[in-house]
C-alpha positions in Angstrom: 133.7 -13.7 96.4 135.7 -16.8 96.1 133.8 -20.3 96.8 135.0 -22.3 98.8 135.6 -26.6 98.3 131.6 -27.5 97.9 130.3 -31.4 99.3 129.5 -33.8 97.0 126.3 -35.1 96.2 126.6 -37.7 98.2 128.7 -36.9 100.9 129.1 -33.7 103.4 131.9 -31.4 104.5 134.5 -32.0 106.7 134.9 -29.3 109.8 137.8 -27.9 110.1 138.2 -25.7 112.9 137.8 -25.6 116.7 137.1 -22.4 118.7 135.1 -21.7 122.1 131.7 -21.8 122.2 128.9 -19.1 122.7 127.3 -19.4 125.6 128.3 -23.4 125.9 126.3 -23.2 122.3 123.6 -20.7 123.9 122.1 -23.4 126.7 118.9 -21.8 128.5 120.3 -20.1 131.5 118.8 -20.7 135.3 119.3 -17.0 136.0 116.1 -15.4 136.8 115.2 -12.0 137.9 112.4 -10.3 139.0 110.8 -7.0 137.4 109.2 -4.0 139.1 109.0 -0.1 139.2 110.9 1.1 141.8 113.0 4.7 142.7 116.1 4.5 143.0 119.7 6.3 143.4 121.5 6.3 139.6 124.9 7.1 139.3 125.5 8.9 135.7 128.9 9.1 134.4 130.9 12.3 135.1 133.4 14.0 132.5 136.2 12.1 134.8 134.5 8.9 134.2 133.6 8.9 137.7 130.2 8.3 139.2 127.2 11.3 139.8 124.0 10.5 141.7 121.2 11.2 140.3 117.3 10.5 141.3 115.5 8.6 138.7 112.5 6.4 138.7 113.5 2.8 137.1 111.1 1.8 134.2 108.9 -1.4 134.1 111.0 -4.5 133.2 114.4 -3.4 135.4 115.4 -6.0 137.7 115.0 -6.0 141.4 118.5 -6.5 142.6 119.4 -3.8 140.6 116.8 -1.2 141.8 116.8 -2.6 145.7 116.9 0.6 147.9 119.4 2.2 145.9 122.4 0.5 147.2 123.8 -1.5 144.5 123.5 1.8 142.4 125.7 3.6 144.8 128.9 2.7 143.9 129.7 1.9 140.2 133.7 0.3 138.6 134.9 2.8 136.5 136.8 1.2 133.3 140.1 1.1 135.0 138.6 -0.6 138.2 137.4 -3.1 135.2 140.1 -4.0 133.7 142.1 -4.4 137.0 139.5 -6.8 138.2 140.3 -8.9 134.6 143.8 -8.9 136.2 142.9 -10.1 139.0 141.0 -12.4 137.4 143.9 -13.9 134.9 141.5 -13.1 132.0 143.4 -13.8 129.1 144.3 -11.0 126.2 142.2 -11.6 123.7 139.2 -11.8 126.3 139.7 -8.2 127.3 140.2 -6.9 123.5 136.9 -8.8 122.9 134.7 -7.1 126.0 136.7 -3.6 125.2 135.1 -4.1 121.4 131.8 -4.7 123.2 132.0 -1.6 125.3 133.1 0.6 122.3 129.5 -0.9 120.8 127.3 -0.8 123.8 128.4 3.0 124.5 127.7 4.1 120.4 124.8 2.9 121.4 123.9 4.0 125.1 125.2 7.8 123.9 123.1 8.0 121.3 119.3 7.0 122.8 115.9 8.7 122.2 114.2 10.6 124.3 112.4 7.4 126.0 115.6 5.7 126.8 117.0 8.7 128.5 117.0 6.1 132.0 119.8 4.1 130.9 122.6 4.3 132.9 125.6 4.6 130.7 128.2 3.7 133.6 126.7 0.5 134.2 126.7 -0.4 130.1 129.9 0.1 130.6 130.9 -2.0 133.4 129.1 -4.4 132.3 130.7 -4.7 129.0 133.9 -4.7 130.2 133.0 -7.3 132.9 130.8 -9.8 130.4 133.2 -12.1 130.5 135.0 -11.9 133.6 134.9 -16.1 134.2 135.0 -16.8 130.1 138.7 -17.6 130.3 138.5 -20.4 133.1 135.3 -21.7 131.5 137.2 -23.6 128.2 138.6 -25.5 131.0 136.2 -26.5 133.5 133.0 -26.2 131.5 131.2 -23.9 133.4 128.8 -21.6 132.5 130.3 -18.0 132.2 127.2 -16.2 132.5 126.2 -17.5 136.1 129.9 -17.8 137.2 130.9 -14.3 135.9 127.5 -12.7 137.6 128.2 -14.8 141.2 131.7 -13.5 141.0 130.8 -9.5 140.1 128.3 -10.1 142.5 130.6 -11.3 145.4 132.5 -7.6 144.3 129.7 -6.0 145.6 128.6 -4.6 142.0 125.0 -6.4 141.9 123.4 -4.4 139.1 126.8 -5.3 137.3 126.5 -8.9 137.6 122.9 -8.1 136.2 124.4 -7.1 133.0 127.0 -10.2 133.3 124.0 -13.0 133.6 121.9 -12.1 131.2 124.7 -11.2 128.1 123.6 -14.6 126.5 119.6 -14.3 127.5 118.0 -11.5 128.7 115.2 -12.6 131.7 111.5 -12.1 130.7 112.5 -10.1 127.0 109.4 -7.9 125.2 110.3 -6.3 122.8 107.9 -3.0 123.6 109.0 -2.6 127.1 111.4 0.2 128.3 115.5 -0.8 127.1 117.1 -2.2 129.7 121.1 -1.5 130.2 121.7 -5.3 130.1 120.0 -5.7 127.0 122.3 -3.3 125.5 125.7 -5.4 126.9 123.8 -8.4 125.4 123.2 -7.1 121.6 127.0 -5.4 121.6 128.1 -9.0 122.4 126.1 -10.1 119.5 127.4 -8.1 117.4 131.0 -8.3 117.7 133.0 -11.7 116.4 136.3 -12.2 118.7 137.5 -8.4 118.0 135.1 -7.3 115.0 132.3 -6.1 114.8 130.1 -8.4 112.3 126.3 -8.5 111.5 124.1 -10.3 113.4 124.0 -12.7 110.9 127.7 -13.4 110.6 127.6 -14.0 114.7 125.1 -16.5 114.0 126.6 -18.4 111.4 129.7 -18.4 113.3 127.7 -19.8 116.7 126.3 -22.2 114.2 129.6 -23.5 113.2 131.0 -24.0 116.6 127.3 -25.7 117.5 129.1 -28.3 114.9 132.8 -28.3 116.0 132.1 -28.2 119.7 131.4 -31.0 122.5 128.8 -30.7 124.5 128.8 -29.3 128.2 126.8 -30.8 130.9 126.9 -30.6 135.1 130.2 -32.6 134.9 132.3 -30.9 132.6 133.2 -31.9 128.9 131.8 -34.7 127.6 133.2 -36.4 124.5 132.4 -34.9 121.5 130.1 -36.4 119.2 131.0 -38.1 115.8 131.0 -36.6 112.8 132.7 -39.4 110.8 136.3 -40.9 110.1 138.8 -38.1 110.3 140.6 -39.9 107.5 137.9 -39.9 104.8 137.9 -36.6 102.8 134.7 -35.6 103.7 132.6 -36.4 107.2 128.7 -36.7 108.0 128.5 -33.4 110.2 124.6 -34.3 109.7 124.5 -35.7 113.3 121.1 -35.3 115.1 122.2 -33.8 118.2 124.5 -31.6 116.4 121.8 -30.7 114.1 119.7 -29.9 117.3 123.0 -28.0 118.8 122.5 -25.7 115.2 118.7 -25.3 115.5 118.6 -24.1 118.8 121.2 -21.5 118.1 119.3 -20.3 115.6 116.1 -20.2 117.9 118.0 -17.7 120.2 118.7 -15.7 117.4 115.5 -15.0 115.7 113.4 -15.0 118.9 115.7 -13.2 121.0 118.9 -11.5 119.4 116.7 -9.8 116.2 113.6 -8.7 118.2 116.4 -7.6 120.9 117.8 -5.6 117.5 114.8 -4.0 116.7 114.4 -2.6 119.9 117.4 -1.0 120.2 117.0 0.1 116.4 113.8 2.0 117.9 115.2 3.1 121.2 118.3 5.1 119.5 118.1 8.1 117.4 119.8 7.4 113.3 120.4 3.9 111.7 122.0 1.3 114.2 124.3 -0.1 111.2 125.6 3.6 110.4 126.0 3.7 114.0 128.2 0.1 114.8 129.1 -0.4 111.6 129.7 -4.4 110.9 126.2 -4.8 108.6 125.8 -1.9 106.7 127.2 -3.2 103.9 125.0 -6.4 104.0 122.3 -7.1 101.6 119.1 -9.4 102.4 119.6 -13.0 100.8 116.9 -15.5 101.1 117.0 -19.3 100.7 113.1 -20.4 100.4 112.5 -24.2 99.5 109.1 -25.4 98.2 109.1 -28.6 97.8 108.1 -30.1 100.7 110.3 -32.1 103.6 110.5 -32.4 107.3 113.9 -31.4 108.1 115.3 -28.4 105.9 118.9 -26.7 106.6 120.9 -24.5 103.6 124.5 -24.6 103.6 126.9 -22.5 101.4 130.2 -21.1 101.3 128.8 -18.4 103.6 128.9 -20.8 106.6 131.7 -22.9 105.2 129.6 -25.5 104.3 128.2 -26.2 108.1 124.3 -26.5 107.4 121.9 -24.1 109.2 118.3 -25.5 110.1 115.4 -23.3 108.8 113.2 -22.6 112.1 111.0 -20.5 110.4 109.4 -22.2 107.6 111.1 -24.0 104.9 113.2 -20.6 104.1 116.5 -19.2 105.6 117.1 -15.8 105.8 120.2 -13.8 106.3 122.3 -10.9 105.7 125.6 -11.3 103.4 128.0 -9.1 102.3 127.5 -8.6 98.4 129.2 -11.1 96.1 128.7 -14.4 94.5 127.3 -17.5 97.0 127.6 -21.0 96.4 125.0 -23.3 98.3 123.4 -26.6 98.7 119.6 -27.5 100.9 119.8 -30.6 103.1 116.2 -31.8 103.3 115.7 -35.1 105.5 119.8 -35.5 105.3 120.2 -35.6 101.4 122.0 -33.0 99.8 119.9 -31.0 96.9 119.7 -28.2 95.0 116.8 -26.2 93.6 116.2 -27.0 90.1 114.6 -23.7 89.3 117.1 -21.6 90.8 121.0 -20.7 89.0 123.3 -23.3 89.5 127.2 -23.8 89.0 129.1 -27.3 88.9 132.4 -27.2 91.1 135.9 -28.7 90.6 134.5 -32.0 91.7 131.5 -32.2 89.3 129.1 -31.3 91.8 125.7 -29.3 90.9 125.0 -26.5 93.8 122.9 -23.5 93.4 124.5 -20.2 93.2 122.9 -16.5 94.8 124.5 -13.2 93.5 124.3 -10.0 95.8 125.1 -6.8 94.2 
């Protein structure tokens, strides 16, 4: 793999690009839902695509909208209804191709579950694939938050146990990872999982959210707010080691490791074969570790793997993620000055600067 331009010793490295953000960089969502066993009627998906009731008793953990009398279960958008409702909804292209690449995942997934996962409804995985997003378009402009917009809206439709599946694709309401799968916990790993129209490892979804936790302004009640400053866009390299962006980065990361990989180990166990044989996107990862011992308050690793944008290590003074195999450049930023680890390989750059090195095979 080819390394990209490194940061100097004593400066940082510049961002380059803009793109949206995930989740207006994965706020905590107000959504809440409540969880209780109830009967209810459940549509399963026909030949046709169309909708057959069928009794079933909802497991512990599925919300009460969705299970309320049976209603909301009585009538379920087939993909076509979907997509014409993203019509009607001026979602732009590459938002569709996106929540079609999520669907594809979500039903590898929902058509290949153990016995114990038997309950999910495979209709409403897809609808609420296809529908994830329904409000994302709109949302680069006015600043909204997607999730609650895109449920209230699939809601107002009349498709509650939808909108379910639309709210919680960034968080998923009271998680455990030992409780029955849920269907919107399946729409929320397939969005995890696929980058714009590919499907990446969880890993490379995070990096990327970590990147745009960088490159992206903040979003409050009133919209945009200025973005913050990451130094003089004149100088060859900028200070991206701003504390709010750094905090931006770190709590991306905390959704991933407390939510998104338990959330992956569920469905690992909930589905019969490997996951990655299943998706795709990670099997041909490998396990790379970034462990620092020598003390500090503030750790983060950055390396050509995240184009330089440091990622804070939440979990000790060690990052861990999944690469594709090839040869890594990378640098630790402990209390905001750029090191190295003396006892690990190290390279010098173009520019004279001394970063480690990781090799994958």
């Amino acid at each position: 793999m080819a390394s990209l331009p490194t940061p100097a010793t004593s400066g940082d490295p510049v961002p380059t690009k803009q793109s949206s953000g995930l989740g207006s960089l994965l706020k905590t969502s107000s959504t809440s839902s409540l969880l209780s066993t109830a009967t209810q009627t459940t549509p399963r998906s026909g030949g046709d695509g169309s909708a057959v009731a069928a009794t079933t008793t909802t497991p512990p953990g599925t919300c009460d909208v969705c299970s309320s009398g049976g209603a909301p279960f009585a009538e379920m958008p087939s993909v076509e209804r979907c997509k014409r409702i993203l019509d009607e909804n001026s979602v732009k292209i590459n938002v569709k191709e996106h929540s079609m690449t999520v669907m594809r995942v979500a039903m590898r997934i929902a058509t290949n579950l153990a016995p114990a996962a038997q309950h999910i409804n495979t209709q409403l995985v897809t609808a609420g694939s296809v529908l994830h997003d329904i409000t994302k378009s709109r949302s680069l402009q006015t600043g909204e938050r997607h999730e609650v917009t895109g449920g209230a809206l699939v809601r107002s439709l009349g498709y509650p146990s939808v909108a379910c599946c639309v709210e919680q694709h960034l968080f998923i309401n009271n998680f455990l990872e030992n409780s029955p799968l849920r269907e919107e916990e399946i729409v929320c790993y397939a969005d995890k999982r696929v980058l714009h129209t590919q499907v990446v490892s969880l890993s490379a979804r995070m990096i990327d959210a970590v990147k745009r936790a960088y490159q992206q302004p903040l979003l409050n009640s009133g919209g945009f707010t200025a973005p913050d400053t990451i130094g003089d866009p004149s100088a060859t390299r900028c200070n991206i080691l701003d504390a709010k962006a750094i905090a931006r980065a770190a709590s991306v990361v905390d959704t991933f490791q407390n939510l998104y990989e338990p959330l992956q180990r569920k469905i690992q166990a909930n589905i019969t074969g490997s996951l990655e044989e299943l998706i795709g996107g990670g099997s041909n990862t490998r396990e790379a570790l970034f462990p620092w011992k020598y003390g500090g308050t503030e750790i983060l690793v950055a390396g050509d793997f995240s184009d330089w944008y440091p990622i804070p290590c939440r979990k000790g003074n060690s990052l861990r993620l999944f690469l594709p195999p090839g040869v890594y450049s990378y640098k630790f930023v402990v209390d905001g000055k750029w090191v190295f680890d003396m006892e690990k390989p190290t390279t010098t750059d173009p520019l004279g600067n001394t970063n480690n090195i990781l090799t994958l095979r």
